[in-house]
C-alpha positions, 0 to 999 in steps of 0.5 A, a space after each residue: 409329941 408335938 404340934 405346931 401350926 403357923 396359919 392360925 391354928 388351921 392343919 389342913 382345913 381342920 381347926 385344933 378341936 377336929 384334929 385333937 378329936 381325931 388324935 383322941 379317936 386313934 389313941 395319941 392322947 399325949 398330943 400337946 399343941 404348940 405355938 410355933 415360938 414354943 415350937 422353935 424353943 423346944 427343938 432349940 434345947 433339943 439341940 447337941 451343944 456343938 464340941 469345940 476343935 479342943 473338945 474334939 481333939 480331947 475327945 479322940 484321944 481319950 479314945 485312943 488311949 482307951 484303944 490301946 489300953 484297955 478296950 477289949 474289942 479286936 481293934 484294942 487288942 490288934 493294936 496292942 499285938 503291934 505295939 508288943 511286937 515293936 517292942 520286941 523287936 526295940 529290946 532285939 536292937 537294944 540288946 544287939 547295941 549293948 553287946 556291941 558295947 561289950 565287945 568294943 570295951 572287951 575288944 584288944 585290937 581292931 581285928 580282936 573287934 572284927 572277929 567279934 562282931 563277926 561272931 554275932 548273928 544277923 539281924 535280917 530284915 522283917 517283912 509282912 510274913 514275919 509281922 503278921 503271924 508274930 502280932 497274931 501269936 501275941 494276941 492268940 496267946 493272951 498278951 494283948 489283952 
């Protein structure tokens, strides 16, 4: 710990010898006076450096990308359950897309094609009901991990 004094030594009408006789008396030997110049140093390089908006924006997504990656907490692993469940749901449309294919280069007629894409199932919308239980059974069952 540190002391300082800017009215010439004096801690409240004790000079340094009285307060340092008091500090010794309850026991706070590490005491070491100061200058209010060494003062000011000493908490001057005490000081956090201040982060540049670059090193702030480094930083956040250093973070983000340990979120995703490989933090084991509930955030990192709620975020990677919605991120296989995206995924999911892109190969569902990727799939449905090169069926399509498929049947447009299989197709004979226009009618030939109705029949067949009338022969594929809906994709129905999702909705909240659907996404959280299926988020929830990707973390229950391990894959966010």
């Amino acid at each position: 710990m540190v002391i300082y004094t800017s009215n010439g030594g004096r801690y409240e009408g004790m000079d340094q010898a009285t307060v340092r006789g008091l500090l010794d008396a309850l026991g706070l030997t590490s005491v070491t006076f100061v200058t209010e110049a060494e003062y000011n140093a000493i908490v001057l390089a005490r000081q956090p450096i201040p982060l540049t908006p670059a090193q702030i924006l480094a930083t956040a997504r250093a973070q983000a990308i340990y979120s995703i990656d490989t933090d084991i907490g509930p955030l990192g692993k709620s975020l990677r359950g919605l991120l296989l469940v995206l995924l999911d749901e892109f190969n569902i449309l990727r799939q449905r897309e090169r069926d399509r294919a498929a049947d447009v280069a299989a197709a004979l007629t226009l009618a030939d094609l109705k029949v067949r894409w009338a022969a594929r199932s809906l994709l129905n919308d999702r909705d909240i009901t659907q996404v959280k239980p299926a988020v929830q059974n990707k973390i229950n069952g391990g894959d966010a991990d």
